[in-house]
N, C-alpha and C positions, 0 to 999 in steps of 0.2 A: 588419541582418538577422540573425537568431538560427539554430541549428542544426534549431530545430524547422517554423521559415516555407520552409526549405531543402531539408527530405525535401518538405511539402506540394506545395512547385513541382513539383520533381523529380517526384513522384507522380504529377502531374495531369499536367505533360508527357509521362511513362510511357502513362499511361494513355488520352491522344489517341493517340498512338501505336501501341497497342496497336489502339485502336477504328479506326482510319482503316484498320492493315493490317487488320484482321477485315472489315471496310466491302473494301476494296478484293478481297478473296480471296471472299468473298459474290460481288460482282459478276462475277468470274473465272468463277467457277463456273455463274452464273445463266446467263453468256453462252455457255458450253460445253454445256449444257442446253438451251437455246433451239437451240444450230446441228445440235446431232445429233436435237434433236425435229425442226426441219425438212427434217435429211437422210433422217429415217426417213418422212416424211408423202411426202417426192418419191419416195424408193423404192417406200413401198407404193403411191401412184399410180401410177408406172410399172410396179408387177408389177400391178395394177388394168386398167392400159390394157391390158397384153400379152393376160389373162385376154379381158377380151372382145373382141380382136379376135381373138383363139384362138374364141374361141366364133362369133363371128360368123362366121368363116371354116368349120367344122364345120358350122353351122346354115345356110349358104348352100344355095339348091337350086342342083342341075347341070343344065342345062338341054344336051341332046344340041345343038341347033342351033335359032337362033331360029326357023324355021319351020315345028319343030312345036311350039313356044310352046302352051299350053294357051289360048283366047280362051274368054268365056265365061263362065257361071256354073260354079264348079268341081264335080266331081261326086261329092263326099261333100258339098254342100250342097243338090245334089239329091238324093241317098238322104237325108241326115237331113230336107228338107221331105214326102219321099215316105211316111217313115214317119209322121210327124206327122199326114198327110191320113189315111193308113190307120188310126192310132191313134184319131183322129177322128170317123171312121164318115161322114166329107161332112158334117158339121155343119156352122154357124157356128160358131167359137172365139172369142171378144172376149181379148187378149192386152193385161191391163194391171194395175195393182196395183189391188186392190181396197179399197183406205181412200183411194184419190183419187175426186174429181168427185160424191161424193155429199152435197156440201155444197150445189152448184148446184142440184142437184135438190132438194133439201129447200127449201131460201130460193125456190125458183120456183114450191114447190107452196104455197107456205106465201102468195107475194105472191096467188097465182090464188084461193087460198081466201079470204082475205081483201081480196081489192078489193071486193067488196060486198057490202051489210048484205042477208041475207034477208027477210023478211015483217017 
């Protein structure tokens, strides 16, 4: 074996070497990134949870004693139906989107017109 097949080895061995620590400090790294992504996703969950149950506990009604409990329909759903009648004038209102069901009527008028042949 010669001086020059000598550095070759030498070199390639270097250079596994070299690659495997590169490979091995990569993975070091990827896995310290990975645990602190997961530490920061359970923190903001947990400041997440805290948030609505802050909120839900804000937005709770207090209710003085169950047994004046409100039963019933509530009564800002009767002023806003009572305005609506008012608004109304005692009409009929038909409350519904108007590009449905006028397909049915058209195909019903259209079967009635042509079930039979005139004169």
């Amino acid at each position: 074996m010669d001086a020059e097949t000598l550095k070759l080895a030498l070199g390639g061995i270097a250079a596994v070497l070299v690659l495997w620590f590169v490979v091995k400090q990569a993975a070091r790294f990827l896995g310290w990134v990975e645990t602190s992504e997961i530490a920061r996703q359970a923190a903001e969950a947990k400041e997440a949870a805290e948030r609505k149950r802050a909120a839900r506990a804000a937005a709770a009604p207090t209710v003085a004693s169950p047994s004046i409990a409100p039963q019933g329909i509530p009564p800002h759903h009767v002023a806003a139906i009572a305005a609506a009648v008012a608004a109304c004038g005692y009409r009929v209102a038909h409350i519904a989107d108007p590009h449905t069901g006028g397909a049915w009527a058209a195909e019903g008028r259209w079967l009635q017109q042509t079930s039979h042949n005139p004169h």
